[in-house]
Structure formats: C-alpha cells, structure tokens
Biopython code that builds the backbone (N, CA, C, O; Angstrom):
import numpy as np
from Bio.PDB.StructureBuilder import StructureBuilder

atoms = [
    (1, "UNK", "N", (84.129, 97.772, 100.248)),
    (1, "UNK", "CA", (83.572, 96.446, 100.390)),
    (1, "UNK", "C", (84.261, 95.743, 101.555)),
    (1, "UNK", "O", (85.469, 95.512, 101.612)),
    (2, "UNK", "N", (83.459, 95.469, 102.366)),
    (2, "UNK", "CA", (83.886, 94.396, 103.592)),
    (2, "UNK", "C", (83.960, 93.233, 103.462)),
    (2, "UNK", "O", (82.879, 92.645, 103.454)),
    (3, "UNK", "N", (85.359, 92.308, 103.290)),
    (3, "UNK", "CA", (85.114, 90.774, 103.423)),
    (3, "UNK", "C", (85.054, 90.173, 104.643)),
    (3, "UNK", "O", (84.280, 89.233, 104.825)),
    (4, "UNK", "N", (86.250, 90.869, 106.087)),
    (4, "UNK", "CA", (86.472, 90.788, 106.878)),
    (4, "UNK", "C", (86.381, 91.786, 107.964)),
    (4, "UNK", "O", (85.916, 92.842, 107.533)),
    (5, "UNK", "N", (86.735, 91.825, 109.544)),
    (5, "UNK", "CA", (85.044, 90.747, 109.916)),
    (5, "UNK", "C", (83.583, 91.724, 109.762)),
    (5, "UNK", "O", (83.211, 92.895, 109.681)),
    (6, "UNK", "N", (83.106, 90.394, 109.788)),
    (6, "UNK", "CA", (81.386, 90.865, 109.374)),
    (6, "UNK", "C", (80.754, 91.602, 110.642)),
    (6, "UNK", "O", (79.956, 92.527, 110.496)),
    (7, "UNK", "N", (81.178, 91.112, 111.962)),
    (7, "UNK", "CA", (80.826, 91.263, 113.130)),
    (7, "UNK", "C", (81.179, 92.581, 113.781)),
    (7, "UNK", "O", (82.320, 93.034, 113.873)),
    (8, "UNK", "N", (80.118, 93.119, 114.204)),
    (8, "UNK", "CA", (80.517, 94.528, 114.786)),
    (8, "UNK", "C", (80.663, 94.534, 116.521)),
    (8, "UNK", "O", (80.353, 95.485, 117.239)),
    (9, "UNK", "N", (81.265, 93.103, 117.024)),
    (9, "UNK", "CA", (81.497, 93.164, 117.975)),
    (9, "UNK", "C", (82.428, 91.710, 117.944)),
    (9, "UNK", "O", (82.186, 90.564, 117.566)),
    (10, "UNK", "N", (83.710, 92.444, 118.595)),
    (10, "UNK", "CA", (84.632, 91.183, 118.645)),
    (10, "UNK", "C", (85.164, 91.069, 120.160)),
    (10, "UNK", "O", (84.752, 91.741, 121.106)),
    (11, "UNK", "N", (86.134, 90.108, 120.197)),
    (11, "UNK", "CA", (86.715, 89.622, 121.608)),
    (11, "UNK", "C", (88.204, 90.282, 121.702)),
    (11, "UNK", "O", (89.164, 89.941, 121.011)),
    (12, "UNK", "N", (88.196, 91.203, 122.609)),
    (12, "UNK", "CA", (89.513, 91.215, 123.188)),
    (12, "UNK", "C", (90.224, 90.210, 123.495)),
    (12, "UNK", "O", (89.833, 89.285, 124.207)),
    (13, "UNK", "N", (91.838, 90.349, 122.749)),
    (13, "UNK", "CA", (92.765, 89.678, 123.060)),
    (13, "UNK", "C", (92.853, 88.465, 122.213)),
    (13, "UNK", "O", (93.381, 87.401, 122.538)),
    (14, "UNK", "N", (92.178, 88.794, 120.901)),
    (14, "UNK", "CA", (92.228, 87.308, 119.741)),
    (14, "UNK", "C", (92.301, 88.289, 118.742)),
    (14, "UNK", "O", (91.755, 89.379, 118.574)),
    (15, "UNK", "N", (93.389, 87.399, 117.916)),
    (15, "UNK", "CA", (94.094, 87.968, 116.221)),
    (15, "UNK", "C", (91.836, 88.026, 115.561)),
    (15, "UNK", "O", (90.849, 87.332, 115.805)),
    (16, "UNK", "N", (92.152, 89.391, 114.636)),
    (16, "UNK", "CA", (91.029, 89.461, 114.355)),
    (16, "UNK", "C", (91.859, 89.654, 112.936)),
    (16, "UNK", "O", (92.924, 90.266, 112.855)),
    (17, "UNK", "N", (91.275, 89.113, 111.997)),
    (17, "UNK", "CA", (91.682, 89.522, 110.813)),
    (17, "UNK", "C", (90.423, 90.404, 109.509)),
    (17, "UNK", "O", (89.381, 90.067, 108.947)),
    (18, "UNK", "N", (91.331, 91.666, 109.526)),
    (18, "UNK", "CA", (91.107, 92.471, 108.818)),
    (18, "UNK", "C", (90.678, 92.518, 107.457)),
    (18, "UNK", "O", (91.706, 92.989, 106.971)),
    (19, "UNK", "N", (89.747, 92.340, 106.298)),
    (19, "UNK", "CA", (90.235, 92.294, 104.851)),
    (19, "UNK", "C", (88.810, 93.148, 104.069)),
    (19, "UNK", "O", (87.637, 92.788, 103.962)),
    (20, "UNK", "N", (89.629, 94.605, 103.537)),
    (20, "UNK", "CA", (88.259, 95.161, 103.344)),
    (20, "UNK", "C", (89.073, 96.452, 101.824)),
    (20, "UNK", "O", (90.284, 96.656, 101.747)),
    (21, "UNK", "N", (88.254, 96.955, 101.059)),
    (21, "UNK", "CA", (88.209, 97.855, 99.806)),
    (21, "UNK", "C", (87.983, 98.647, 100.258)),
    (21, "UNK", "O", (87.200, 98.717, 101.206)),
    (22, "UNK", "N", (88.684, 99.703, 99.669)),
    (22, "UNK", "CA", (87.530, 101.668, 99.366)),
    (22, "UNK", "C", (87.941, 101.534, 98.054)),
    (22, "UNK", "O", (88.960, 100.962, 97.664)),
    (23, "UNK", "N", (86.972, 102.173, 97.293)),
    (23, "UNK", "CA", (87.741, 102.885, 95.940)),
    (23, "UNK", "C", (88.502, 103.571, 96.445)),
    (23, "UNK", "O", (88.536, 103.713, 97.667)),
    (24, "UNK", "N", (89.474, 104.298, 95.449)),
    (24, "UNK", "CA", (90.369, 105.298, 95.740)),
    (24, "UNK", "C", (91.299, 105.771, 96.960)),
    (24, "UNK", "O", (92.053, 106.744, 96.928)),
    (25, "UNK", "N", (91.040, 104.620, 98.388)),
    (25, "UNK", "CA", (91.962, 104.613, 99.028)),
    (25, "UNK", "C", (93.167, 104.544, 98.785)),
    (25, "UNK", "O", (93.388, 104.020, 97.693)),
    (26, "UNK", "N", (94.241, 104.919, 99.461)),
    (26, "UNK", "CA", (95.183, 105.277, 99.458)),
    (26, "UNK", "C", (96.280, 104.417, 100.680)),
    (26, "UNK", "O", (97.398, 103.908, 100.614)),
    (27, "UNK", "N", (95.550, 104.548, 101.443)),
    (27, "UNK", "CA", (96.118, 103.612, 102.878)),
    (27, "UNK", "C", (95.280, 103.962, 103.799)),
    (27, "UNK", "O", (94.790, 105.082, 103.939)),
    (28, "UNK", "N", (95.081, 102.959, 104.490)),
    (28, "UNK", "CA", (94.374, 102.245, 105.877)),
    (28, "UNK", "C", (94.125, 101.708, 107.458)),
    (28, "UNK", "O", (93.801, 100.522, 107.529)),
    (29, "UNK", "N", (94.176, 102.035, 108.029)),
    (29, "UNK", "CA", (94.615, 101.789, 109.321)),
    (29, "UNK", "C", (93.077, 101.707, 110.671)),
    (29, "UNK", "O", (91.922, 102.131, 110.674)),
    (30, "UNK", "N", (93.878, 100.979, 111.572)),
    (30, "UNK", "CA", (92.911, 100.222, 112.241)),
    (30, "UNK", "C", (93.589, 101.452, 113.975)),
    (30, "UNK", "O", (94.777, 101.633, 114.238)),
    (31, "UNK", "N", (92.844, 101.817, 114.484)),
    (31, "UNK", "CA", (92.427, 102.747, 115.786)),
    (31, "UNK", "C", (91.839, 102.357, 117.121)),
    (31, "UNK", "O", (90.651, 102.104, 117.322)),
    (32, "UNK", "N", (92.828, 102.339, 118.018)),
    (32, "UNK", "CA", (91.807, 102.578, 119.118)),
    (32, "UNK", "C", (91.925, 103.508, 120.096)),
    (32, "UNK", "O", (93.092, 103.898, 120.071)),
    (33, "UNK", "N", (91.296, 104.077, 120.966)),
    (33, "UNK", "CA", (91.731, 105.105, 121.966)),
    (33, "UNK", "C", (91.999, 105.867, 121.086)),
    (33, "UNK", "O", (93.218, 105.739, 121.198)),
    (34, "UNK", "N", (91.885, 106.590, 120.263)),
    (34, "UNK", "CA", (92.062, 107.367, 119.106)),
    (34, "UNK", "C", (93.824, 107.642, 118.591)),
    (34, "UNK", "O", (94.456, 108.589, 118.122)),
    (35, "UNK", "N", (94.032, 106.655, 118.871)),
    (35, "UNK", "CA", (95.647, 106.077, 118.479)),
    (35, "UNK", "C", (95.969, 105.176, 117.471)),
    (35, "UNK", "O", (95.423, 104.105, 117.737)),
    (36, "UNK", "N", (96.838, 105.088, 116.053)),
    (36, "UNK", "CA", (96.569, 103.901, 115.423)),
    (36, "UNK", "C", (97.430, 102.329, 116.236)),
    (36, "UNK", "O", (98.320, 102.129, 117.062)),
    (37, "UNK", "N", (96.678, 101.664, 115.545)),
    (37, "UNK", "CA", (97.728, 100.307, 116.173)),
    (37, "UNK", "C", (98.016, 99.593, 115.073)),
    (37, "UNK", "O", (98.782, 98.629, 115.101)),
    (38, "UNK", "N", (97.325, 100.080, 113.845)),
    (38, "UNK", "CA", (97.949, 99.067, 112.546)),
    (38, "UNK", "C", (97.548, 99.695, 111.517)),
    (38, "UNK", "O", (96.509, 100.339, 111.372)),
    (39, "UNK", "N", (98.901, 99.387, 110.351)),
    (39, "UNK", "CA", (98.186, 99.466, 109.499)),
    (39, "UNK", "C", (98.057, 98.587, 108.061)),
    (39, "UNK", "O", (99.032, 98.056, 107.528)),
    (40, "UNK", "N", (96.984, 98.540, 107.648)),
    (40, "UNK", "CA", (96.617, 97.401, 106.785)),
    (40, "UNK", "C", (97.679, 97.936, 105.363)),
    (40, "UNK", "O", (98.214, 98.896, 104.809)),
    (41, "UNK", "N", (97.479, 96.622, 105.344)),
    (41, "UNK", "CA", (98.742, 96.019, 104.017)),
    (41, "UNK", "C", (97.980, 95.900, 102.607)),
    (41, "UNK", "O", (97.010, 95.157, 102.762)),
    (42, "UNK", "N", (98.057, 96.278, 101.541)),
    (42, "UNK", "CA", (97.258, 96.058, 100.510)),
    (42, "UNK", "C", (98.435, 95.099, 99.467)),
    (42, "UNK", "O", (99.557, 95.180, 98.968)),
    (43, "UNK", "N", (97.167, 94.120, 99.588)),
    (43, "UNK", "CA", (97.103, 92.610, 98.456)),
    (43, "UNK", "C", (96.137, 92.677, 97.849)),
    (43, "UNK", "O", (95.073, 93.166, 98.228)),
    (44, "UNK", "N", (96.381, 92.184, 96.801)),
    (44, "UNK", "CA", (95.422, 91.705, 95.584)),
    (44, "UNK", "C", (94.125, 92.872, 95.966)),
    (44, "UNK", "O", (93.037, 92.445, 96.349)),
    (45, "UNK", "N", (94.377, 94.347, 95.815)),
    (45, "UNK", "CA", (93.378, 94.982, 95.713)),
    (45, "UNK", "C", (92.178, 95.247, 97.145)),
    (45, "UNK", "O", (91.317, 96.124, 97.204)),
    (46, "UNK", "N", (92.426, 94.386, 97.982)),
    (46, "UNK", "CA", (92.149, 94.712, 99.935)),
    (46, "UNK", "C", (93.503, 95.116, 100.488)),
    (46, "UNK", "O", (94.706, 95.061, 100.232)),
    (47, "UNK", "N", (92.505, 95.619, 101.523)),
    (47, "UNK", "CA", (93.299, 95.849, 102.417)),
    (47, "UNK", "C", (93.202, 94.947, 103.733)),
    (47, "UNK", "O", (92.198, 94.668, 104.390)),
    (48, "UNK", "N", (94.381, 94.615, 103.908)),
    (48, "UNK", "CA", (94.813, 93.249, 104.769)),
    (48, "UNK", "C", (95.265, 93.213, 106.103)),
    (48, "UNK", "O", (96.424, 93.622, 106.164)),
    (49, "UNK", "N", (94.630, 92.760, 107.597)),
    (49, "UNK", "CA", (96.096, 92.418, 108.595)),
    (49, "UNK", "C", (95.042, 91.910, 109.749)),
    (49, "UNK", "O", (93.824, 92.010, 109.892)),
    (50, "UNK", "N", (96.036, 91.358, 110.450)),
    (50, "UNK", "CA", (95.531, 90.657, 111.329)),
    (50, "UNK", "C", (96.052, 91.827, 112.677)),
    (50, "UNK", "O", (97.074, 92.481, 112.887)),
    (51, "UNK", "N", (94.892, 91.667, 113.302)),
    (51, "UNK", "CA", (95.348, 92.786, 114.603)),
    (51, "UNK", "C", (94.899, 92.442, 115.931)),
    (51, "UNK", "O", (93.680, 92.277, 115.980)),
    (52, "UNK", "N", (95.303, 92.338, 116.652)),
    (52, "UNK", "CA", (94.756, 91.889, 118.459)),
    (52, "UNK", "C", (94.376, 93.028, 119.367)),
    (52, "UNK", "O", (95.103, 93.390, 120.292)),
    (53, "UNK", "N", (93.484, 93.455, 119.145)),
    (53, "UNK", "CA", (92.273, 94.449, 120.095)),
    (53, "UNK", "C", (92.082, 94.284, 121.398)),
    (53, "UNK", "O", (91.854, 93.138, 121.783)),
    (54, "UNK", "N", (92.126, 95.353, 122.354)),
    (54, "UNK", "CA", (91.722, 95.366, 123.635)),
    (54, "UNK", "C", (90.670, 96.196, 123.168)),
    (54, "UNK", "O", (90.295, 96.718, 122.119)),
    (55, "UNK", "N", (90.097, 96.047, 125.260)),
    (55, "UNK", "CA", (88.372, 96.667, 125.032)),
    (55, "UNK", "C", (88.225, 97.891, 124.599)),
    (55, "UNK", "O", (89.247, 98.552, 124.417)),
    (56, "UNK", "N", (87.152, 98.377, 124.379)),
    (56, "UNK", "CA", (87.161, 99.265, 124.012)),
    (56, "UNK", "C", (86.340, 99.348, 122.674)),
    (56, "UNK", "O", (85.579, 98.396, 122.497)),
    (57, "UNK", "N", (86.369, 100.729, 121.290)),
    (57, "UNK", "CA", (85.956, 101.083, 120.258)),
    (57, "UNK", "C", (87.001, 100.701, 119.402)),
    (57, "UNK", "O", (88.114, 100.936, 119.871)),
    (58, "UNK", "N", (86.982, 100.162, 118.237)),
    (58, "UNK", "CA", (87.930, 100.314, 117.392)),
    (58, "UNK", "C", (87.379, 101.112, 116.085)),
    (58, "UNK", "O", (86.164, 101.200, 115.907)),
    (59, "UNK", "N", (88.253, 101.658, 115.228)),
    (59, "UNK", "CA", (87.792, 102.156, 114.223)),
    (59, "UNK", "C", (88.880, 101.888, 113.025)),
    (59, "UNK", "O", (89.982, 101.477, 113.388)),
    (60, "UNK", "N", (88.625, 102.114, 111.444)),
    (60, "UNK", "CA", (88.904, 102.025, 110.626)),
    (60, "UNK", "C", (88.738, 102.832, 109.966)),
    (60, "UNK", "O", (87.698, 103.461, 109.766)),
    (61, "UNK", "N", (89.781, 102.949, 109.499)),
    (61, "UNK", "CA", (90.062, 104.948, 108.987)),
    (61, "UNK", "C", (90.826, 104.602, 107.232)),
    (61, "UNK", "O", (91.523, 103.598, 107.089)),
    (62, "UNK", "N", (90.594, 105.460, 106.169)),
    (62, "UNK", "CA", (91.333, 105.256, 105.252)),
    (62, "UNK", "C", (91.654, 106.644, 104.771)),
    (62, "UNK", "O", (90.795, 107.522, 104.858)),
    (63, "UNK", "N", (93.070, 106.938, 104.171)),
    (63, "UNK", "CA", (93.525, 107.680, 103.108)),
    (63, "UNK", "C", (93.261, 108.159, 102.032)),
    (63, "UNK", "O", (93.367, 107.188, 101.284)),
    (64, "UNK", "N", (92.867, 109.370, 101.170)),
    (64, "UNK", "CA", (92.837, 108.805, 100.021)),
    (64, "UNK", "C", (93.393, 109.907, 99.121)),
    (64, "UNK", "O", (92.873, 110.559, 98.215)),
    (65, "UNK", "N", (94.425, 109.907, 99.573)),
    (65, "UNK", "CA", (95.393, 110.882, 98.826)),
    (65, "UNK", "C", (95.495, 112.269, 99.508)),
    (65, "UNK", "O", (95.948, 113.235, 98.894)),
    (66, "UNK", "N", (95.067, 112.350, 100.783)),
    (66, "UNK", "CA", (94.914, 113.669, 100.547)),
    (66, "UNK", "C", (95.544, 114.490, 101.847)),
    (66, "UNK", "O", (95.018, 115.102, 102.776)),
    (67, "UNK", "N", (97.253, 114.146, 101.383)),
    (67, "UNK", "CA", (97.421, 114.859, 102.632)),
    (67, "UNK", "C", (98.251, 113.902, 104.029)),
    (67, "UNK", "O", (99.227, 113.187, 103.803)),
    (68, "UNK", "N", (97.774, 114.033, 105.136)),
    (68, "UNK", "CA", (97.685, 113.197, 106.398)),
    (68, "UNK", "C", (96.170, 112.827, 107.010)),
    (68, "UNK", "O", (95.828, 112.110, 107.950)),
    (69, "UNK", "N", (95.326, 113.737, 105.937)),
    (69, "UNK", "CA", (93.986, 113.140, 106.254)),
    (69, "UNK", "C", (93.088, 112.220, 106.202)),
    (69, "UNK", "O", (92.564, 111.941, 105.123)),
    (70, "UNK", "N", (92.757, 111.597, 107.332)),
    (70, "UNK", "CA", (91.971, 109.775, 107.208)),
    (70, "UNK", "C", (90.525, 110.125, 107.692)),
    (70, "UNK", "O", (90.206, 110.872, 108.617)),
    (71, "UNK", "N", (89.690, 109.371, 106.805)),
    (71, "UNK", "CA", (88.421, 109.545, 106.731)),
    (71, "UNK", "C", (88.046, 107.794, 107.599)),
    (71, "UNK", "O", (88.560, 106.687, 107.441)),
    (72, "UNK", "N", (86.902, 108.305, 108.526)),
    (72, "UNK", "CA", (86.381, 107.017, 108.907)),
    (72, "UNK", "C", (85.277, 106.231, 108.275)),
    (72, "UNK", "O", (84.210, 106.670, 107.846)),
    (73, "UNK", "N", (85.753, 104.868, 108.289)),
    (73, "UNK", "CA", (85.198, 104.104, 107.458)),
    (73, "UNK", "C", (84.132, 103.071, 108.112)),
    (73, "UNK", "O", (83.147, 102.663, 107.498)),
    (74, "UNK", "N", (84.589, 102.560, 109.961)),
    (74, "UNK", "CA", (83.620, 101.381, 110.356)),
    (74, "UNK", "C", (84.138, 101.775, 111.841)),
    (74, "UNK", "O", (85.159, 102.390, 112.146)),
    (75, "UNK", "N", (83.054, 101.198, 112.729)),
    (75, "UNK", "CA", (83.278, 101.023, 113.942)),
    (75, "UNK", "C", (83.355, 99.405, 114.414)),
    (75, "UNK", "O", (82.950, 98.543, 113.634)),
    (76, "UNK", "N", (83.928, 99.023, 115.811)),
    (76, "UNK", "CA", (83.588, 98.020, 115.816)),
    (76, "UNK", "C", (83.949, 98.512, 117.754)),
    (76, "UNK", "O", (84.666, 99.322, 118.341)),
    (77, "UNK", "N", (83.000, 97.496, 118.109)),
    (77, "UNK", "CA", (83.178, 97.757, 119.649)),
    (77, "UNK", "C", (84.214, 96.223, 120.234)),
    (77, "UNK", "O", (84.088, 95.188, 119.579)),
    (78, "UNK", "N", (84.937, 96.237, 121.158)),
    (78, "UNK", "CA", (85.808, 94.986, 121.929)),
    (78, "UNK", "C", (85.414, 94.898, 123.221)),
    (78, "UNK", "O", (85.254, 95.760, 124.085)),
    (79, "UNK", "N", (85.277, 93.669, 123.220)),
    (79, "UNK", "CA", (84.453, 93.492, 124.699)),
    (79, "UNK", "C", (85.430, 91.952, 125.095)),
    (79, "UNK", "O", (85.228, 91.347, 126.147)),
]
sb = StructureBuilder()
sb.init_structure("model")
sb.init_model(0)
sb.init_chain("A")
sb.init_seg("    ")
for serial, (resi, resn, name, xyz) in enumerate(atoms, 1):
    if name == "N":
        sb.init_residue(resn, " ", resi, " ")
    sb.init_atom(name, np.array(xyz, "f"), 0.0, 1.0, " ", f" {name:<3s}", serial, name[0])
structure = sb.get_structure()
C-alpha cells in the first residue's frame, strides 16, 4: 500500500518523503543508478524516509526474507 508519494514524477533536489507497506516485507530501500541511497525505516507498520533524488529513475525495492534478495516494487522518474 502506497501512502507516499502518489506522483510518479518528482523534482530533483527536494526531500521527497517516502511512506509505503508490503505484506511480508522484510526491509526496503529506495535506488538510483542502480545503487541504493536509502533505506526506509519501519514505523507503525510503513515503511518510512525522507530522501533527496537527482535526475534520473528511481526505484523501490523490498526484502522479504530471503536472503540479500530485493524484489522491485515502484518506479518513479526525477526530472
């Protein structure tokens, strides 16, 4: 479940804040250049963080027990 952001296109170089569910995730993390740059914090059952994006693709990848392996979850493009 996605609370945060709704928008599949954001602005380079502004705090974007993160706040989103999987079942059965495990841990979470935010990608770009196929590198991580964060990773989300779990509160009250989301997963949480504020992150500042250059251009480019970003992606959102989650855990879910299995390993070092992260499954992708969303794209978002930075312009």
């Amino acid at each position: 479940m996605l609370a945060e952001p709704l928008s599949g296109v954001m602005t380079a170089g502004k705090v974007v804040r993160f706040r989103l569910k999987s079942d059965g995730a495990q841990k979470m993390m935010i990608t770009q250049h196929s590198k991580p740059v964060a990773h989300l914090l779990l509160q009250s059952g989301y997963f949480t963080g504020d992150v500042t994006l250059v251009p480019g693709e970003a992606g959102v990848f989650a855990n879910y027990g299995t390993g070092n392996s992260y499954a992708g979850l969303l794209n978002y493009q930075v312009e």
